[in-house]
C-alpha positions as a Python dict, from the first residue, in 0.01 Angstrom:
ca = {
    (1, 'X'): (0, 0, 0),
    (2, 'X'): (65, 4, -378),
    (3, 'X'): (465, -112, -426),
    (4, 'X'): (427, -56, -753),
    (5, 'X'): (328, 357, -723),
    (6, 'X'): (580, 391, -446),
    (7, 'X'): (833, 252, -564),
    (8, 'X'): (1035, 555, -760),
    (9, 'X'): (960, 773, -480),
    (10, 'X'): (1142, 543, -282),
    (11, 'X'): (1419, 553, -478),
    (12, 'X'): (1423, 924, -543),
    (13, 'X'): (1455, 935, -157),
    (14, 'X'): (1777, 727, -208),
    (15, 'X'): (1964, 889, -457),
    (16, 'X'): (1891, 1183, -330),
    (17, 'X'): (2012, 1091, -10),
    (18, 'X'): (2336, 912, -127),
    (19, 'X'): (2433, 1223, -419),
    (20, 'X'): (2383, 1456, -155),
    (21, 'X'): (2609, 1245, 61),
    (22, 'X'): (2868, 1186, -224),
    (23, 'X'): (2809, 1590, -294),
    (24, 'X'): (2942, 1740, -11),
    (25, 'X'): (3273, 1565, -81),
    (26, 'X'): (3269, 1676, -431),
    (27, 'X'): (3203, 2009, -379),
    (28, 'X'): (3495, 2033, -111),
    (29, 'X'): (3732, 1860, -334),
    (30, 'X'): (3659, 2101, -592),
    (31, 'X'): (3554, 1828, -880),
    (32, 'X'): (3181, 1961, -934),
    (33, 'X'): (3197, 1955, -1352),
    (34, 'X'): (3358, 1605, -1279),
    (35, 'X'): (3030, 1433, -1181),
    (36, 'X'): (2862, 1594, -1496),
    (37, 'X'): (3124, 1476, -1686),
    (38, 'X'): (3185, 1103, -1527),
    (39, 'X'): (2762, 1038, -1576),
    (40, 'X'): (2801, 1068, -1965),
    (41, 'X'): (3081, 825, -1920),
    (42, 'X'): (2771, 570, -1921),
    (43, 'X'): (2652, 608, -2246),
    (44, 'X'): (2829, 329, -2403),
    (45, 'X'): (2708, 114, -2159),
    (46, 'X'): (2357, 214, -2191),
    (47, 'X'): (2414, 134, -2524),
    (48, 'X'): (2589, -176, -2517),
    (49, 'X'): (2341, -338, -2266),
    (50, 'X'): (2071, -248, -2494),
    (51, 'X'): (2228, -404, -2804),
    (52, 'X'): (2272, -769, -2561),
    (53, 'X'): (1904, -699, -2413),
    (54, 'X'): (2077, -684, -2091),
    (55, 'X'): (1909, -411, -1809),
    (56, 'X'): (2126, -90, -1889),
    (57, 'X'): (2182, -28, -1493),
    (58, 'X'): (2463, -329, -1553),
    (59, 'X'): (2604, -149, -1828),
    (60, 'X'): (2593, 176, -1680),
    (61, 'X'): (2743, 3, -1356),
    (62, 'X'): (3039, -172, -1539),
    (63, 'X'): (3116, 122, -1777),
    (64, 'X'): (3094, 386, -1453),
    (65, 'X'): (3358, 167, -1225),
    (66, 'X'): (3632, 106, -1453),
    (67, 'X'): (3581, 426, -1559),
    (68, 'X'): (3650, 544, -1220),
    (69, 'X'): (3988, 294, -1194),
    (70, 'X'): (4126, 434, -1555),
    (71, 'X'): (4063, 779, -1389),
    (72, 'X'): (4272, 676, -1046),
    (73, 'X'): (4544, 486, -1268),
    (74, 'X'): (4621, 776, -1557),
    (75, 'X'): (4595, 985, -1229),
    (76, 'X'): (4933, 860, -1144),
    (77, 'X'): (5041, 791, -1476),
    (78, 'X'): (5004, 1159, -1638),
    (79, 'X'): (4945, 1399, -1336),
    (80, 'X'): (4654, 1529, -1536),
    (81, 'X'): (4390, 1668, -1275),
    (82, 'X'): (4086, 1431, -1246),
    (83, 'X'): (3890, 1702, -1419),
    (84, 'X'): (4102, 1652, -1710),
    (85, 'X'): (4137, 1304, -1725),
    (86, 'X'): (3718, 1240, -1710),
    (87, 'X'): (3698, 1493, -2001),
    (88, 'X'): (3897, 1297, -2197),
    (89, 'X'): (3673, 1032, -2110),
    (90, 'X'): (3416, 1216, -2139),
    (91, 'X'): (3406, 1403, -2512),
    (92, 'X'): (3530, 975, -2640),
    (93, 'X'): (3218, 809, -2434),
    (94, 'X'): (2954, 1083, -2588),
    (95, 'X'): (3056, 1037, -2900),
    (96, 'X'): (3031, 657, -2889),
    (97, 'X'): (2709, 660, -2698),
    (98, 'X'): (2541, 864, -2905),
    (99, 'X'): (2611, 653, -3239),
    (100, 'X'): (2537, 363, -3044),
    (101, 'X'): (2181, 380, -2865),
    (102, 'X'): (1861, 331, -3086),
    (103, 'X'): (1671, 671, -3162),
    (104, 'X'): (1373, 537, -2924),
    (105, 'X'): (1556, 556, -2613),
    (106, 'X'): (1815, 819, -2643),
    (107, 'X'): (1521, 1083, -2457),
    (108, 'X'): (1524, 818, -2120),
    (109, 'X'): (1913, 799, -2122),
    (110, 'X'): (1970, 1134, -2178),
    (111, 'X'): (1680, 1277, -1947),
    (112, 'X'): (1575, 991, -1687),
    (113, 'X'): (1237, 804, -1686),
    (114, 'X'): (999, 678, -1356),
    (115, 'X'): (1218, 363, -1276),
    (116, 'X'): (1022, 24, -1240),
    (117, 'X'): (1277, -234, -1028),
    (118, 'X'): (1159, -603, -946),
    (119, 'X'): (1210, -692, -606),
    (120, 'X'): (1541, -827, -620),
    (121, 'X'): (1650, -506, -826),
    (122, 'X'): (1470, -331, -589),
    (123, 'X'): (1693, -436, -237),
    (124, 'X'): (1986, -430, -465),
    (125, 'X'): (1919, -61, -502),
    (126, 'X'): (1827, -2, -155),
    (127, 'X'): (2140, -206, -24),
    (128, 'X'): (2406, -81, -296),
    (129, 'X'): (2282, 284, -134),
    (130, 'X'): (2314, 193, 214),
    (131, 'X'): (2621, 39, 166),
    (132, 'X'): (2785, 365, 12),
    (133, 'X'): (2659, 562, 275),
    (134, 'X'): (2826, 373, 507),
    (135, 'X'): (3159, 365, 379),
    (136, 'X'): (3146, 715, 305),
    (137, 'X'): (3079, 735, 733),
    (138, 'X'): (3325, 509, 799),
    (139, 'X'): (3608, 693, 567),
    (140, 'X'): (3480, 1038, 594),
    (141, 'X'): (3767, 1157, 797),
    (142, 'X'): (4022, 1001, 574),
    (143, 'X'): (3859, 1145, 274),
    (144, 'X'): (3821, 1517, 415),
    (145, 'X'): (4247, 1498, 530),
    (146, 'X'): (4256, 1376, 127),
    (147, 'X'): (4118, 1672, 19),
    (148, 'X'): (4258, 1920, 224),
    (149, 'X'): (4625, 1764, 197),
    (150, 'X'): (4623, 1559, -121),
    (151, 'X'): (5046, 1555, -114),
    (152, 'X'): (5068, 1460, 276),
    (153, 'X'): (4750, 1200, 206),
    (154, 'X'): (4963, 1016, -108),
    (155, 'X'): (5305, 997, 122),
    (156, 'X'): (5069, 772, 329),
    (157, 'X'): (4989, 398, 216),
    (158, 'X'): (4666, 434, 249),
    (159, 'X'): (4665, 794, 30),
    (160, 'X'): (4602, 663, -322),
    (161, 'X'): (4336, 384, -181),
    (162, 'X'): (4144, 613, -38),
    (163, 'X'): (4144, 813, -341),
    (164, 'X'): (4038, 518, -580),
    (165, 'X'): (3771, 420, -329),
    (166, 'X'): (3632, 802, -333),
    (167, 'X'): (3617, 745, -742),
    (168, 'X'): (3468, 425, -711),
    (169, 'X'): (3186, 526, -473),
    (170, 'X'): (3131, 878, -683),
    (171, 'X'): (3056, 653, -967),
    (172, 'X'): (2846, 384, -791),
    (173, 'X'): (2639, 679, -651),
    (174, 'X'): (2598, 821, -1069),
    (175, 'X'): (2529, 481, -1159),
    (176, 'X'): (2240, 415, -909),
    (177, 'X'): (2065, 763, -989),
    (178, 'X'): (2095, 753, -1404),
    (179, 'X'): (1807, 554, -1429),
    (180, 'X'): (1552, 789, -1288),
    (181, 'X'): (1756, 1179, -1410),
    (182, 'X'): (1959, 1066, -1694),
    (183, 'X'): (2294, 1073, -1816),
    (184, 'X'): (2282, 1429, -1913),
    (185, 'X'): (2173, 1570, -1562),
    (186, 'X'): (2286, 1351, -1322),
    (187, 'X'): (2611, 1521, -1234),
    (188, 'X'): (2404, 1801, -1138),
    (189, 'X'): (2238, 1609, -875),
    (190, 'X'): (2533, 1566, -673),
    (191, 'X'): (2627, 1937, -704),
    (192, 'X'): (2282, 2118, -624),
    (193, 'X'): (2232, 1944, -261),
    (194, 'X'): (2564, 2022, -115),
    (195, 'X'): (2579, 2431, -298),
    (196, 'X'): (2224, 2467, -183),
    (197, 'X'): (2376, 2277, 200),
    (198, 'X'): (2643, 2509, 212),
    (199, 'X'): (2442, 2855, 189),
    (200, 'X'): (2272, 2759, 491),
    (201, 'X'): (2565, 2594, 699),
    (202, 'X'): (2714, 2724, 939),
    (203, 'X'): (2987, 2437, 1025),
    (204, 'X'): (3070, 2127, 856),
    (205, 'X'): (2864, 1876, 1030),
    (206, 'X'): (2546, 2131, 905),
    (207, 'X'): (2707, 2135, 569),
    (208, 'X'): (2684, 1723, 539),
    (209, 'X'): (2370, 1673, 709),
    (210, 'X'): (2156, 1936, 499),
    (211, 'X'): (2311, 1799, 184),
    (212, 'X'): (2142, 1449, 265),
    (213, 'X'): (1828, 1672, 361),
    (214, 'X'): (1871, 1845, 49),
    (215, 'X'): (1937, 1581, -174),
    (216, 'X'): (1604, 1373, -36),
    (217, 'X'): (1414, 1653, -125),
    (218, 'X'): (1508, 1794, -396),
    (219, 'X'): (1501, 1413, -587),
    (220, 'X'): (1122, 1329, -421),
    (221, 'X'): (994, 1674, -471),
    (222, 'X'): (1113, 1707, -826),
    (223, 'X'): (999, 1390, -926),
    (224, 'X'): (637, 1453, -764),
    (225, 'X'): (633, 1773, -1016),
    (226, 'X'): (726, 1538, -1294),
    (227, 'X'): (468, 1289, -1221),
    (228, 'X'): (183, 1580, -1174),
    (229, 'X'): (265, 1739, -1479),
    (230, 'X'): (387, 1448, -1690),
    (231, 'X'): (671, 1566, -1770),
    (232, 'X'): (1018, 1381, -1785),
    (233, 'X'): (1209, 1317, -1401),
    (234, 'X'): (1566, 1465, -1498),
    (235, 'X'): (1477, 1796, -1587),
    (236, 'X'): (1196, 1831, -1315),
    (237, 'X'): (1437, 1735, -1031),
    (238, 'X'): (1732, 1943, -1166),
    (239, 'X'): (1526, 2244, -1191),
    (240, 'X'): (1340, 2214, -867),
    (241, 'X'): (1742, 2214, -764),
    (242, 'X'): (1803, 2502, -885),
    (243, 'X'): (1507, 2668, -752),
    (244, 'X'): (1615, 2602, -387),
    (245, 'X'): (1944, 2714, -501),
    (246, 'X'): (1806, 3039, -557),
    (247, 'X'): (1639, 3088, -259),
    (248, 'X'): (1942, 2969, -67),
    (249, 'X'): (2172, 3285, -147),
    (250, 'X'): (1886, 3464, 46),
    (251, 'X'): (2043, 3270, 367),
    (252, 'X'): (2387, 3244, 280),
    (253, 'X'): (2589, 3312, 543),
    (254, 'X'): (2903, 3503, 514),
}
């Protein structure tokens, strides 16, 4: 077996899997433009990183969490809704991203490239995913009573944790799938999954599962296109979304 060709199909599978996870949250909590606007958050990163010649995935990763902890703390600070808060963040981090990265690889950050991880990157990947998948399981509950009663969730202790751990997986989950759709699309890839999930759903438990399903899919199928037609991953996966979203509102339900 060829690691080597496998490899991005591997992690397509994953990020797919894990936005679609992440996804069905969003879309319940009623943040959709938020993951659009949180992935350009990682611009400066991308560009920082490639300034040090350090991989960009650290820079997008460092830049995406505290991100995610300014958007918690101003949160509580302002009373801004997060959708507000990450535009501020998001119009500043454009800006300074886009001055910042060389000419040559603005097109990869923007759009997403066929990502090439050594091994160790590799399981890092694989594990990161796993790992947010799990506490997504383990907290789902918690998050869902969040979402549907944000004041009765904050006059409980664990209220405003829960809410900064949502943020911080949301952004984990954009960091680990820039690399192979780009800063430009990836928001859309935890948005498509779950609205395509939820035309076909009859119940919740339908609605999460087919937004894993969906989110496999639509991240291996899309990048299959992109690699038969040589074209770039982001757009190829995005529109491949959109596609099935199309279809979808045959079968909606309701």
């Amino acid at each position: 077996m060829d690691f080597n060709f496998y490899q991005p199909y591997i992690i397509a599978l994953i990020v797919g899997i894990t936005s679609g996870f992440v996804g069905s949250f969003i879309i319940l909590k009623r943040m959709a433009l938020v993951g659009d606007a949180l992935s350009h958050v990682a611009l400066p990163g991308i560009a920082l990183a490639l300034v040090y010649s350090i991989d960009p995935f650290w820079g997008v990763l460092v830049f995406l969490l505290s991100a995610a902890v300014l958007v918690w703390w101003l949160e509580g600070k302002t009373k801004l809704p997060t959708d507000a808060v990450i535009g501020l963040l998001f119009t500043a981090s454009l800006a300074i991203g886009i001055l910042l990265i060389p000419d040559t690889e603005i097109l990869e950050s923007l759009f997403g490239e066929f990502p090439r991880l050594s091994v160790i990157e590799f399981w890092f990947f694989i594990g990161s995913a796993i790992l947010l998948t799990f506490l997504l399981l383990k907290f789902s509950q918690k998050i869902i009573f969040y979402i549907i009663s944000p004041e009765l969730a904050k006059a409980e202790k664990w209220g405003p944790r829960i809410n900064l751990l949502f943020l911080l997986i949301f952004a984990f989950t954009v960091a680990l799938g820039i690399k192979l759709v780009g800063t430009l699309l990836m928001g859309a890839l935890t948005i498509i999954p779950a609205s395509v999930a939820k035309n076909f759903s009859r119940n919740m438990t339908w609605y999460v599962v087919l937004s894993l399903v969906f989110g496999g899919v639509i991240a291996v199928g899309g990048l299959f296109i992109a690699s038969s037609f040589h074209l770039l991953p982001g757009p190829a996966i995005i529109l491949l979304g959109v596609g099935l979203f199309i279809v979808s509102l045959v079968f909606k339900k309701g």
